[in-house]
C-alpha positions as CSV (number, residue, x, y, z in Angstrom):
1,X,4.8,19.0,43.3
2,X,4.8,15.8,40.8
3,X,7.5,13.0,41.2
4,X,10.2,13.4,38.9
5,X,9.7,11.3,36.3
6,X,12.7,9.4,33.9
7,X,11.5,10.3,30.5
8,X,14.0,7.6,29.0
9,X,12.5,4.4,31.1
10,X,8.6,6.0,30.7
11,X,9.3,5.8,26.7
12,X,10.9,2.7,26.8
13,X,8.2,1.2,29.0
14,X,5.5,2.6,27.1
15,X,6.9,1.3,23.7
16,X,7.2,-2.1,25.7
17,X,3.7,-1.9,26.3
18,X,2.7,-1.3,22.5
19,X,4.9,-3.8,21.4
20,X,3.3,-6.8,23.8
21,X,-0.4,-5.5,22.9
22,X,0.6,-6.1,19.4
23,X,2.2,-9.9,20.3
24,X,-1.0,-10.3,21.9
25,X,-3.1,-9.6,18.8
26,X,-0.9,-11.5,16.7
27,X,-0.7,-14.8,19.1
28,X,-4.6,-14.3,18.9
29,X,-4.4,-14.4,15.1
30,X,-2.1,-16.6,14.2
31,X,-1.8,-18.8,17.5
32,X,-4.6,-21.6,16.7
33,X,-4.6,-24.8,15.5
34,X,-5.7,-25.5,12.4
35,X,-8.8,-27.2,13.0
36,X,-10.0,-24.3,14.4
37,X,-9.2,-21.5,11.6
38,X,-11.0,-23.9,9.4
39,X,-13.9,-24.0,11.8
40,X,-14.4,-20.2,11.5
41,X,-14.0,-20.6,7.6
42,X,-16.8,-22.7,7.4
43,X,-18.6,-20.3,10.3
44,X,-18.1,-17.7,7.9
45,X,-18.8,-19.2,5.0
46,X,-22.1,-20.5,5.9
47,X,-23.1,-17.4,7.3
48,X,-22.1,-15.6,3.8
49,X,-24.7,-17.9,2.3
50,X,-27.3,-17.5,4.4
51,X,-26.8,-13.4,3.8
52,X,-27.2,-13.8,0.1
53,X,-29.8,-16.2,0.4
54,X,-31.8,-13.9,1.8
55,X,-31.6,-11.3,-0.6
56,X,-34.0,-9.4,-2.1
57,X,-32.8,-8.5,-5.3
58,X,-30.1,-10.1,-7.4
59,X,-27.2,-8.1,-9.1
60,X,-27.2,-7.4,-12.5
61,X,-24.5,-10.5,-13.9
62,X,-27.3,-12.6,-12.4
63,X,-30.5,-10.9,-13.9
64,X,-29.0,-11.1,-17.9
């Protein structure tokens, strides 16, 4: 037979556990300096580039 379990303290500790996996994401997000968000800016902005420079064909604003 199963241990008896506290169904008040398993909630608890599992919205505990939901709510420090969402700090984490956030800390992860939010938690850097500013020379580094600007870093992946310019990661992802030269990256964008070199996508659409390598297009094939051009959209239609850009053909008229």
């Amino acid at each position: 037979m199963g241990d008896v379990v506290n169904l008040r303290r398993a909630r608890k500790q599992r919205d505990r556990r939901v709510k420090d996996d969402a700090a984490q994401a956030k800390r992860a997000a939010f938690g850097r300096s500013n020379s580094e968000r600007e870093l992946t800016a310019a990661q992802a902005q030269l990256e964008s580039a070199r996508l659409e420079a390598h297009r094939r064909e051009r959209e239609a604003d850009d053909q008229a």
